[in-house]
C-alpha positions in Angstrom: 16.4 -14.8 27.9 16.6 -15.1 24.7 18.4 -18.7 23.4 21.5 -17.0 21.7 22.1 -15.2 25.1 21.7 -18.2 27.0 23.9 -20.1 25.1 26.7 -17.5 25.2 26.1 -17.8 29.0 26.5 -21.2 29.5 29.6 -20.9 27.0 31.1 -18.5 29.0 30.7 -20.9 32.2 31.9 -23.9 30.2 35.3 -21.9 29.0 35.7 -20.7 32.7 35.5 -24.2 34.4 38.0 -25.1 31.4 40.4 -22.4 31.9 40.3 -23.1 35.6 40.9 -26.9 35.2 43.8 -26.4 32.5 41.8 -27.7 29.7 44.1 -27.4 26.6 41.8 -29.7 24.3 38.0 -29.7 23.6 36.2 -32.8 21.9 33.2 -32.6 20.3 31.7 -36.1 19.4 29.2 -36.2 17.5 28.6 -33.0 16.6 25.4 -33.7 15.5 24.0 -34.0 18.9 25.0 -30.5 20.0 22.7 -28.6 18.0 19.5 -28.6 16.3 20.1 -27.3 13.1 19.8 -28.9 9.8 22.8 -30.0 8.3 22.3 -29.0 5.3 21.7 -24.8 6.4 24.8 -23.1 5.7 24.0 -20.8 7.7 22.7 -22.4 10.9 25.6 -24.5 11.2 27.5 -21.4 10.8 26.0 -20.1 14.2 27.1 -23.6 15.5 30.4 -23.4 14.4 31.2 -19.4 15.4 29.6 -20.7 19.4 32.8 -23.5 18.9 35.1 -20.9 17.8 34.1 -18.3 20.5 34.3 -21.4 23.3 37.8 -21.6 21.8 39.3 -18.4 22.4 37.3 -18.0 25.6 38.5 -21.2 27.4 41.6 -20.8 25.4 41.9 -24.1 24.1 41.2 -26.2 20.6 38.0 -27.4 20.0 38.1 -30.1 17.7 34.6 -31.1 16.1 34.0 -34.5 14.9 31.1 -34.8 12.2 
């Protein structure tokens, strides 16, 4: 499976156990840990940042992101 996939999976899974549990509020601390991309590629952090956003509106809550 390819990794995008798989991590839309597990997002999906995530949101659900969040939705199911009333989550309202998401932290991510550090952010730095939950991804491998360099922080300095505008456009891999993108694809970080758009997996947060989607986990958002799927588990309907706010995800906020410390750096």
């Amino acid at each position: 499976m390819p990794q995008s996939r798989r991590h839309r999976s597990g997002l999906r899974l995530l949101a659900k156990h969040c939705r199911t549990a009333d989550v309202r509020v998401i932290f991510v601390d550090p952010f730095l840990l939950t991804h491998d991309k360099d922080i300095n590629d505008n456009t891999g952090i993108y694809q970080v940042m758009s997996l947060y956003s989607l986990l958002a509106q799927e588990a309907k809550a706010a995800v906020l992101v410390s750096h």
